[in-house]
Backbone and ligand atoms as CSV (ligand in chain L), in Angstrom:
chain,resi,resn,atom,element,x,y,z
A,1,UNK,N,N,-3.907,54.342,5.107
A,1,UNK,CA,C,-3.882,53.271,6.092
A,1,UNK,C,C,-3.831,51.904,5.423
A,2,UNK,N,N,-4.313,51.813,4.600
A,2,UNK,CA,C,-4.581,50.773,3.950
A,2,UNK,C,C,-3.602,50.049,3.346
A,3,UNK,N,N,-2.581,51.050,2.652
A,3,UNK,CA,C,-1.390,50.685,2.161
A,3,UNK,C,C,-0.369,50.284,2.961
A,4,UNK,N,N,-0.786,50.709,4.655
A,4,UNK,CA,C,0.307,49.675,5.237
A,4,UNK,C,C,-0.331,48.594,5.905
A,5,UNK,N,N,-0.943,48.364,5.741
A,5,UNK,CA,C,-2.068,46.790,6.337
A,5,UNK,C,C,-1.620,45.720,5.437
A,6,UNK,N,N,-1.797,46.341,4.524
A,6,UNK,CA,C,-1.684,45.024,3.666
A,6,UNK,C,C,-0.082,44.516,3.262
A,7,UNK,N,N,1.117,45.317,3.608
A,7,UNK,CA,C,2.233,44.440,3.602
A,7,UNK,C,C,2.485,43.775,4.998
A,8,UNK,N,N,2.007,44.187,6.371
A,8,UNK,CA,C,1.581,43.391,7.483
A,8,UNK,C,C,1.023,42.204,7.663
A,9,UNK,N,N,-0.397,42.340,6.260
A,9,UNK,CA,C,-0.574,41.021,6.219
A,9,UNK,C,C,0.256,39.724,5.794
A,10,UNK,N,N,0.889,40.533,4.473
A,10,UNK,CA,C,1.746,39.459,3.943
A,10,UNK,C,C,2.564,38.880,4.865
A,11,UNK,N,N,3.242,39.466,5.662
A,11,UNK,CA,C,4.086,39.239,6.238
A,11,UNK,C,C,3.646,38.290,7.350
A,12,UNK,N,N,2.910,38.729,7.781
A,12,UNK,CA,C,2.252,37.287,8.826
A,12,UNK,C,C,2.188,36.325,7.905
A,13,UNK,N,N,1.266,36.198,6.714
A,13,UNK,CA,C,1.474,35.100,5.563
A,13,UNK,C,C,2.912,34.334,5.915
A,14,UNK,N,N,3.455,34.874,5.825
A,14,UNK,CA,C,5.320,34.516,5.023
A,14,UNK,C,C,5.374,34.220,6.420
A,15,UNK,N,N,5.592,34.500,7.499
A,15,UNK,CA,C,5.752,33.650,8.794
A,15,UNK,C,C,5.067,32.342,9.310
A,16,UNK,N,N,3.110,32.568,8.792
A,16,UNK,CA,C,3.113,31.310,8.949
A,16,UNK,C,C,3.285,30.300,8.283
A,17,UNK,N,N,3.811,30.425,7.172
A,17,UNK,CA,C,4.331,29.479,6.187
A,17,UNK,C,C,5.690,28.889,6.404
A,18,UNK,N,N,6.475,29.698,6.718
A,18,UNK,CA,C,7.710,29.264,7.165
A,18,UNK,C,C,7.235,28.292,8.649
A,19,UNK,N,N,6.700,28.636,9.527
A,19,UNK,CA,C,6.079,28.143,10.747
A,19,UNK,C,C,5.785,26.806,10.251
A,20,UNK,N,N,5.059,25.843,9.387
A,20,UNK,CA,C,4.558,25.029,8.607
A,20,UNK,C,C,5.326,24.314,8.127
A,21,UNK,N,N,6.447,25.117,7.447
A,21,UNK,CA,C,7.484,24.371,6.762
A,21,UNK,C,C,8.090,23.735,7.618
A,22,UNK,N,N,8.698,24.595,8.866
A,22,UNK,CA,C,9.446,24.130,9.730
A,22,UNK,C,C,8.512,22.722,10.795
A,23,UNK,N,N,7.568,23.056,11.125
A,23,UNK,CA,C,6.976,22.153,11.915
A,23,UNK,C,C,6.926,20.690,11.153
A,24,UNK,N,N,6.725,20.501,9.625
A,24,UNK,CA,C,6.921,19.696,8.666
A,24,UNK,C,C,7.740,18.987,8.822
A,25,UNK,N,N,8.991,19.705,9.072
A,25,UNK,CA,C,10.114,19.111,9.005
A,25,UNK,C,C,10.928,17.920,10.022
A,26,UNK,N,N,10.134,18.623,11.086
A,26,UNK,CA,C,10.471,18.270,12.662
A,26,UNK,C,C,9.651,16.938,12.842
A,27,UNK,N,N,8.852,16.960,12.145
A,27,UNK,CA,C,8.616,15.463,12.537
A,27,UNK,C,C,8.191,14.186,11.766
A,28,UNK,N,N,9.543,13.677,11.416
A,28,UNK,CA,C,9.156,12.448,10.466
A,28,UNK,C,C,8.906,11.161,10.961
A,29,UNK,N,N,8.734,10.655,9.943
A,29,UNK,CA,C,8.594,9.007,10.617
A,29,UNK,C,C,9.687,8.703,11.164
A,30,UNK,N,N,10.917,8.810,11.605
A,30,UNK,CA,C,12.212,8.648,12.279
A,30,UNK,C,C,11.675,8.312,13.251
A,31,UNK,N,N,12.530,6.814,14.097
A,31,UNK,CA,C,11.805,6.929,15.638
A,31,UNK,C,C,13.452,7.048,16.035
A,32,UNK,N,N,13.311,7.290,17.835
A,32,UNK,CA,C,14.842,7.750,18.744
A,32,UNK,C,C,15.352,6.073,18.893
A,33,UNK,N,N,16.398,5.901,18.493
A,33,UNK,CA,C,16.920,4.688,19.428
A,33,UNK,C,C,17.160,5.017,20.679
A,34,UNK,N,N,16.712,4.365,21.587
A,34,UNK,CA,C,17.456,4.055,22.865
A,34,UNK,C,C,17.984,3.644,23.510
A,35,UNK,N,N,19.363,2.753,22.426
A,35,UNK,CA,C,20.726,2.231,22.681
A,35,UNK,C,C,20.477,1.034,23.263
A,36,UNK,N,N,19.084,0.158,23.681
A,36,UNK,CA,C,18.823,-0.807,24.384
A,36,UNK,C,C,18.539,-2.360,23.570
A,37,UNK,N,N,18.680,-2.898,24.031
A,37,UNK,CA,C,18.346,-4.515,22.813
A,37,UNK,C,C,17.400,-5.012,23.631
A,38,UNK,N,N,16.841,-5.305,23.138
A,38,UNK,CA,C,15.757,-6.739,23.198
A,38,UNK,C,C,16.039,-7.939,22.737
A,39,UNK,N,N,16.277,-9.044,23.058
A,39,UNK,CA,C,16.988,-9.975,23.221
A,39,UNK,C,C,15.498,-11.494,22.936
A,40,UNK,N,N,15.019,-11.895,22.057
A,40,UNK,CA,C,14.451,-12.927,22.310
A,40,UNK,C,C,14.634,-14.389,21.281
A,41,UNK,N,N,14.385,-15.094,21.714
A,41,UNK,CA,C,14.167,-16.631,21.258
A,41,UNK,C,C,13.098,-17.562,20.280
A,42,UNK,N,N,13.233,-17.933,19.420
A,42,UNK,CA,C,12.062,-17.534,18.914
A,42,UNK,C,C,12.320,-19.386,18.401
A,43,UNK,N,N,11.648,-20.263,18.757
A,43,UNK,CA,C,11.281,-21.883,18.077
A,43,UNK,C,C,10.230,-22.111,17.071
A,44,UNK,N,N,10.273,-23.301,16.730
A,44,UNK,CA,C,9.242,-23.524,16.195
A,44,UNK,C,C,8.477,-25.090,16.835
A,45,UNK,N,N,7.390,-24.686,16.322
A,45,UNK,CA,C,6.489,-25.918,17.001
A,45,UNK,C,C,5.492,-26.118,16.150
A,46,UNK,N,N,5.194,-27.721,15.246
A,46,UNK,CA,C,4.581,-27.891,14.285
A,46,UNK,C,C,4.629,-26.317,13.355
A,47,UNK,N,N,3.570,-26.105,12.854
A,47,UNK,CA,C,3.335,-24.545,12.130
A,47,UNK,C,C,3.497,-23.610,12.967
A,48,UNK,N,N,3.693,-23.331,13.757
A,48,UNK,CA,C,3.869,-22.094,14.287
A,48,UNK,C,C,5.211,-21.621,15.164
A,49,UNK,N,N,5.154,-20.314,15.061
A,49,UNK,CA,C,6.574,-19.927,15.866
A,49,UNK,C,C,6.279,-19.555,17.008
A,50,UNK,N,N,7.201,-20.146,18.364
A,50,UNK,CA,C,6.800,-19.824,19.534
A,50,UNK,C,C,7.895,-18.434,20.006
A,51,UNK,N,N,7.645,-17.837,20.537
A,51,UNK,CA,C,5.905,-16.674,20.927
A,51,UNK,C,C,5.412,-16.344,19.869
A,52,UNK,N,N,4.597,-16.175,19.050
A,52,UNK,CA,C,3.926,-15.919,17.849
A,52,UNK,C,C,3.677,-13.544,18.499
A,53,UNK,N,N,4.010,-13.729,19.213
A,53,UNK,CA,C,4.251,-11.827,19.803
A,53,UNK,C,C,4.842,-11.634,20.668
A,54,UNK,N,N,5.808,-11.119,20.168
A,54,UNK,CA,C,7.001,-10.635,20.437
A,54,UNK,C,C,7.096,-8.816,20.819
A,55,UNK,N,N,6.842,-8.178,22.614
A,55,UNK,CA,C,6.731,-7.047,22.762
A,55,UNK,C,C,8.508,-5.876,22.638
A,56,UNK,N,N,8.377,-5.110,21.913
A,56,UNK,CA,C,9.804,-4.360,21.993
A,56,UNK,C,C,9.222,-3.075,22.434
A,57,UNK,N,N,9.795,-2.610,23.277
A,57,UNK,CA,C,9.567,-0.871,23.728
A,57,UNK,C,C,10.450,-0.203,22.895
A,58,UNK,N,N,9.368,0.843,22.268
A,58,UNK,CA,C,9.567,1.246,21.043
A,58,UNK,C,C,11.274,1.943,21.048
A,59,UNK,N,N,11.710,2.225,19.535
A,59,UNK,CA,C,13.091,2.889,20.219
A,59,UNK,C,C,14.256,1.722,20.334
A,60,UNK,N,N,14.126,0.283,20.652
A,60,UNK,CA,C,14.670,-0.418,21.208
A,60,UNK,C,C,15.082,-1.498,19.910
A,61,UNK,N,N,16.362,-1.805,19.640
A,61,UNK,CA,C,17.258,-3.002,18.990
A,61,UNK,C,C,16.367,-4.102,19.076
A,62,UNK,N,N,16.254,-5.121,18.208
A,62,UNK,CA,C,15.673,-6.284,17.881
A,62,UNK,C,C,16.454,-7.398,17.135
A,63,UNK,N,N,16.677,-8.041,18.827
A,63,UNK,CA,C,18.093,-9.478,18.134
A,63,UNK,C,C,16.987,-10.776,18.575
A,64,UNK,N,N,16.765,-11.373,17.443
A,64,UNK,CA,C,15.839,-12.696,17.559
A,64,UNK,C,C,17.070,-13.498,17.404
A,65,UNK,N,N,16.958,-14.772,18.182
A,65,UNK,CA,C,17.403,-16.369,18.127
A,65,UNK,C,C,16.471,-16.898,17.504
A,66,UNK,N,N,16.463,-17.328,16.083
A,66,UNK,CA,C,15.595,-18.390,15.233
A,66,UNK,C,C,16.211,-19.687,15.225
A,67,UNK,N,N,15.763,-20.499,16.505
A,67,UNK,CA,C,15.810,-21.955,16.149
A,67,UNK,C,C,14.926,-22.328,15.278
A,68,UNK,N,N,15.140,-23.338,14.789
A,68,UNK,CA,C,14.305,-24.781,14.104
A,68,UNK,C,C,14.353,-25.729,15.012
A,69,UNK,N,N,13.014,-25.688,15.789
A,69,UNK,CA,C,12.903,-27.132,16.421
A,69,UNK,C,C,11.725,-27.969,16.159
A,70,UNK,N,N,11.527,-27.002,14.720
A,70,UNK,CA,C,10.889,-28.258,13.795
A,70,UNK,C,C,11.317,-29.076,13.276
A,71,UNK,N,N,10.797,-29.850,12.182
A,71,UNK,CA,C,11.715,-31.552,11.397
A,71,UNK,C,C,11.106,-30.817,10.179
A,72,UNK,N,N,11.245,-29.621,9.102
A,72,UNK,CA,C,11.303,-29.256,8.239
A,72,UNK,C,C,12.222,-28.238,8.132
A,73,UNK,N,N,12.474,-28.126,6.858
A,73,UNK,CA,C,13.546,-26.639,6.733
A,73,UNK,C,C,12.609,-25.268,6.739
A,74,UNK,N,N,12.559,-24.413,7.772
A,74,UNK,CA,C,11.862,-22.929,7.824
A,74,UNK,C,C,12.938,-22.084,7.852
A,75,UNK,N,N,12.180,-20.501,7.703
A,75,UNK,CA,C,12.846,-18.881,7.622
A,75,UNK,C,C,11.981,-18.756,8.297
A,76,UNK,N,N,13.204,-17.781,9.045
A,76,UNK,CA,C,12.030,-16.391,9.412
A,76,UNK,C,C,12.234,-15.399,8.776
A,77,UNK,N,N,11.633,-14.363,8.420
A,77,UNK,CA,C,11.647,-13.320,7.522
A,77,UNK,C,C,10.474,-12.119,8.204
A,78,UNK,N,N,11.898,-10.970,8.167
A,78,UNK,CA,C,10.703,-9.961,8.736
A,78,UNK,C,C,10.175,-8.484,6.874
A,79,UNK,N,N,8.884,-8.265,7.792
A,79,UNK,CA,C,8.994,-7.467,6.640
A,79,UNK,C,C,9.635,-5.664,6.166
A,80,UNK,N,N,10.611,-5.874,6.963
A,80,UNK,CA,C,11.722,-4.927,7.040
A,80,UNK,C,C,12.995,-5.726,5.844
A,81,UNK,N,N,12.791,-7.321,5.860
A,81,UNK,CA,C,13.636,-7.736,5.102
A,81,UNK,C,C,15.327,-8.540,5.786
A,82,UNK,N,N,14.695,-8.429,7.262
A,82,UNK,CA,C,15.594,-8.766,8.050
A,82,UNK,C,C,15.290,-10.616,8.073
A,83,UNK,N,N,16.371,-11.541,8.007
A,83,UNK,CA,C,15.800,-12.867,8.184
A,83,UNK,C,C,16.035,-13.217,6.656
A,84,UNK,N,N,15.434,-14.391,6.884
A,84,UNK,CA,C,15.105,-14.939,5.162
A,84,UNK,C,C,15.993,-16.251,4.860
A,85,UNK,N,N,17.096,-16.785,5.723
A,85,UNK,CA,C,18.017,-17.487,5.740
A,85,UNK,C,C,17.107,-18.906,5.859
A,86,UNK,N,N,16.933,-19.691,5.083
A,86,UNK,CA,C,16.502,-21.178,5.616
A,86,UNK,C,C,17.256,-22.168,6.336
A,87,UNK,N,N,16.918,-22.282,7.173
A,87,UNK,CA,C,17.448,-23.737,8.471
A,87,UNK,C,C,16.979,-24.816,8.354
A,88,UNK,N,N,17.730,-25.472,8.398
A,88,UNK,CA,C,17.372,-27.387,8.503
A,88,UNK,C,C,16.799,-27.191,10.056
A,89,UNK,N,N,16.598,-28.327,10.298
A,89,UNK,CA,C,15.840,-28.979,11.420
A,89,UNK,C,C,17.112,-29.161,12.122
A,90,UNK,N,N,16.981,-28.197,13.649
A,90,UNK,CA,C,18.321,-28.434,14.511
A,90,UNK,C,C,19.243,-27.075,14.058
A,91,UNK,N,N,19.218,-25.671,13.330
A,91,UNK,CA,C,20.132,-25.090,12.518
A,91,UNK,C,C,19.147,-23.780,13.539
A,92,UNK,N,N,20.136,-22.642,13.841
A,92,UNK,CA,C,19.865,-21.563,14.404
A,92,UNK,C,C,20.762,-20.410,13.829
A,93,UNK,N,N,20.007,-19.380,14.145
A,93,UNK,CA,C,20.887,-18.040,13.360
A,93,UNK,C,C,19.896,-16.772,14.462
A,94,UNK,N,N,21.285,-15.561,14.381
A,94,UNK,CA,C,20.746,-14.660,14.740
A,94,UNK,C,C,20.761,-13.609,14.181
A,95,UNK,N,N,19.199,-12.986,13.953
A,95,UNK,CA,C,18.576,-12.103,13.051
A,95,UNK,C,C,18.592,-10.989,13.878
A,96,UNK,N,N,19.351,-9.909,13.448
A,96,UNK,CA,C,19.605,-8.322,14.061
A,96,UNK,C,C,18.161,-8.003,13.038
A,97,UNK,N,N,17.225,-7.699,13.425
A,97,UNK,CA,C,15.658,-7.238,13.064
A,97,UNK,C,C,16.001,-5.346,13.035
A,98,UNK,N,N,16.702,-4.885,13.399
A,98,UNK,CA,C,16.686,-3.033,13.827
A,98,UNK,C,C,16.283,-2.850,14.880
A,99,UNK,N,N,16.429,-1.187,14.620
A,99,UNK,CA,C,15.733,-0.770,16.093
A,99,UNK,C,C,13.897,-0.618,15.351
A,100,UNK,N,N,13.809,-1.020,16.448
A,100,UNK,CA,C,11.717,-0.964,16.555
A,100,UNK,C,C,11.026,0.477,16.450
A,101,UNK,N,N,10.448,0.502,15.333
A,101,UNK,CA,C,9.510,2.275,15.648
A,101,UNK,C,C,7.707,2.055,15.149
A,102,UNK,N,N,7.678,0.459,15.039
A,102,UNK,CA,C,6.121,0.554,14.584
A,102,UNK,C,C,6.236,-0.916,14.169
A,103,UNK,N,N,4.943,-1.617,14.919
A,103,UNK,CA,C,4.335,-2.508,14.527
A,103,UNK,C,C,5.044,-3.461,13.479
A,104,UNK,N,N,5.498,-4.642,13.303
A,104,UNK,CA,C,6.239,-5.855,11.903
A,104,UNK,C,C,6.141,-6.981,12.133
A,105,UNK,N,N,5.673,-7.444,11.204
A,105,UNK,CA,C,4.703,-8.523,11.031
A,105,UNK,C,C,6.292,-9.310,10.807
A,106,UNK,N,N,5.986,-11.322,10.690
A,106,UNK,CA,C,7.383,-12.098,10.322
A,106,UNK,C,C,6.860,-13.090,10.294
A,107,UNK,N,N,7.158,-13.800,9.181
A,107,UNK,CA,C,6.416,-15.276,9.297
A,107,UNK,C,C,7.752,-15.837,8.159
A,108,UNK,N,N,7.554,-17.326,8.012
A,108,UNK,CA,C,8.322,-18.400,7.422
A,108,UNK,C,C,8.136,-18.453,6.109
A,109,UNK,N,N,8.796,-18.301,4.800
A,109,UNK,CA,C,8.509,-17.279,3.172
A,109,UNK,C,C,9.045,-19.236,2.683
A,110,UNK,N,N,9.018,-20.095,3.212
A,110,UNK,CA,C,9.182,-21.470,2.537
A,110,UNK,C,C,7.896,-22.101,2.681
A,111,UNK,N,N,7.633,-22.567,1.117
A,111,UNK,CA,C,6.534,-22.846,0.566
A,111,UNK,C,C,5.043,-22.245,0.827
A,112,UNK,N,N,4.565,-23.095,1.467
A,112,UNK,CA,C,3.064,-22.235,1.681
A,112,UNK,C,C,2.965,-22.130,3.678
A,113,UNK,N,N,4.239,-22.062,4.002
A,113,UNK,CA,C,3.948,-22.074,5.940
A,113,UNK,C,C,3.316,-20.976,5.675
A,114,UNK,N,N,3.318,-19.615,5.656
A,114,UNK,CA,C,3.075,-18.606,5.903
A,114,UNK,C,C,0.836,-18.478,6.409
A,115,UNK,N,N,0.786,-19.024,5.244
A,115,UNK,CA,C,-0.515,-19.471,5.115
A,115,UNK,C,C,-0.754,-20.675,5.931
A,116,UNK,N,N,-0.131,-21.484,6.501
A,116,UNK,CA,C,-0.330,-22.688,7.577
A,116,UNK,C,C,-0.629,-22.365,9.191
A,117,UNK,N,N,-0.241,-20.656,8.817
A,117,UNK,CA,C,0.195,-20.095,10.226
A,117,UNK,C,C,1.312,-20.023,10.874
A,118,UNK,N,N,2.421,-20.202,9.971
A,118,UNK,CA,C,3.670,-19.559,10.109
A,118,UNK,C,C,4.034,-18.035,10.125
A,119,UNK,N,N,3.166,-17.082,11.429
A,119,UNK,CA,C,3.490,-15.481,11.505
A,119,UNK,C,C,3.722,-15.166,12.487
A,120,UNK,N,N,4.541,-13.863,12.858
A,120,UNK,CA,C,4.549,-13.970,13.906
A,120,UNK,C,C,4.498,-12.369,14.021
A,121,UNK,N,N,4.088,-11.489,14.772
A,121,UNK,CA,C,3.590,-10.012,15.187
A,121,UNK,C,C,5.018,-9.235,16.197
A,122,UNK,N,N,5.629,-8.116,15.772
A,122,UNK,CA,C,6.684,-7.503,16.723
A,122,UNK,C,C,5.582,-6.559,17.177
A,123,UNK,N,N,5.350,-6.436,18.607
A,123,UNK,CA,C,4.552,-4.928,18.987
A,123,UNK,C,C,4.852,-3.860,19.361
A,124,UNK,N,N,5.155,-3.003,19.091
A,124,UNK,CA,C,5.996,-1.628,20.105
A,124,UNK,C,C,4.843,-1.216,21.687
A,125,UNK,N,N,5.449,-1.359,22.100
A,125,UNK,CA,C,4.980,-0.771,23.435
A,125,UNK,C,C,5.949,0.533,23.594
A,126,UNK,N,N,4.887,1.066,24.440
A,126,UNK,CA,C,5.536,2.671,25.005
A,126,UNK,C,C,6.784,3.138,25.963
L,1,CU,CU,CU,8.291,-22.869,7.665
């Protein structure tokens, strides 16, 4: 009896391992696009960027309008690496950010704004 138990066992072994592997596989950090944009505007005012949070439902394209309607030259810069372009005062650009799958921070990478309170928060909502 014994001698056939124990290749039964293995064999459940070897299934739930494969079971494991496969479940592994199935779910990465990948998020779904859902073909949709989010569309926002983004100024500046003294140190800070107005809306300083910015909501995207997750899944969803991220096209910012970065004015300067400050009287210094700022970036915006996300930390995906999207942005980074410096504007004069009066100078706008539009930053294709990706599609959204988690939380990204963005603030102004000229001189010390960042630390002045030049940041600004993307949030995924559900
Ligand atoms: Cu700045």
């Amino acid at each position: 009896m014994s001698h056939l138990r124990r290749p039964a066992m293995t064999f459940a072994a070897l299934v739930g391992a494969t079971l494991l592997l496969l479940t592994g596989c199935a779910s990465g950090p990948e998020v779904d696009p859902t073909g949709d944009t989010t569309e926002v505007t983004v100024t500046v005012n003294g140190m800070r960027f107005v809306p300083d949070v910015i909501e995207v439902p997750k899944g969803n394209d991220l096209v910012v309008t970065f004015e300067n309607t400050g009287t210094e030259v700022h970036d915006l810069v996300f930390e995906n690496g999207a942005g980074g372009e410096h504007m004069a005062p009066g100078e706008s650009e539009v930053i294709d950010v990706g599609v959204i799958g988690s939380d990204l921070d963005g603030w102004c990478s000229v001189s010390n704004h960042r630390e002045m309170g030049m940041e600004l928060t993307v949030q995924v909502t559900e």
